[in-house]
C-alpha positions in Angstrom: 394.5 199.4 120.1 396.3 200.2 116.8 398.4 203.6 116.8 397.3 205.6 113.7 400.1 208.2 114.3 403.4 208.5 114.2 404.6 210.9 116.8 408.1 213.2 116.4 409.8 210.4 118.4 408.7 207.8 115.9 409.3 210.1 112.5 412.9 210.9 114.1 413.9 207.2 113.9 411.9 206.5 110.7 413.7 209.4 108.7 417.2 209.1 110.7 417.6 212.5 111.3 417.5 214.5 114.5 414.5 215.8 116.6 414.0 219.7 115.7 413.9 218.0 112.0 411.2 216.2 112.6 409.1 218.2 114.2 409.3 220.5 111.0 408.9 217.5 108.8 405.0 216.6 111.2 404.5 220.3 111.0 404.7 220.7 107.4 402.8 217.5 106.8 400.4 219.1 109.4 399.9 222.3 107.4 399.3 220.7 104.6 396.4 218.4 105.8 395.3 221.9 107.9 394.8 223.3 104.6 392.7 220.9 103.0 390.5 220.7 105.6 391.8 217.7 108.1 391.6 218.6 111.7 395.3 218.2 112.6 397.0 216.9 116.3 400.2 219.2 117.0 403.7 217.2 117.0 401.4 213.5 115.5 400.8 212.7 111.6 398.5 210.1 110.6 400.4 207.1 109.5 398.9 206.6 105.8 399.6 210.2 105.1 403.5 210.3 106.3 404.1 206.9 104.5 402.8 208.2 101.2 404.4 211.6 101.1 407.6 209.9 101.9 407.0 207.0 99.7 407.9 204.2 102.5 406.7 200.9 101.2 405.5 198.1 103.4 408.1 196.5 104.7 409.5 199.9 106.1 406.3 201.1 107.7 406.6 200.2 111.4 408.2 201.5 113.9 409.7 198.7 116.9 410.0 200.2 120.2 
């Protein structure tokens, strides 16, 4: 099965930066889909919507575990 979200672990490697930053990055993203209507998983973003609010391109995209 494909994972369609990234979770805080997975945003914290993608954006470098340390964990209480990402879970403010997902819960701003969060918010925003929240308000326009999405229904929203607490501390997960969908992947097409984090790569194109931080304009990743493909070859940056996934995350290896």
């Amino acid at each position: 099965m494909v994972q369609e979200f990234y979770k805080v672990k997975d945003i914290s490697k993608i954006m470098q930066c340390c964990t209480s930053k990402a879970y403010a990055i997902c819960k701003q993203l969060n918010t925003e889909l929240e308000e326009q209507g999405f229904i929203i998983i607490h501390g997960r973003v969908p992947k097409n919507y984090f790569n194109d609010r931080v304009g990743l391109t493909n070859d940056k995209r996934e995350v290896t575990e």
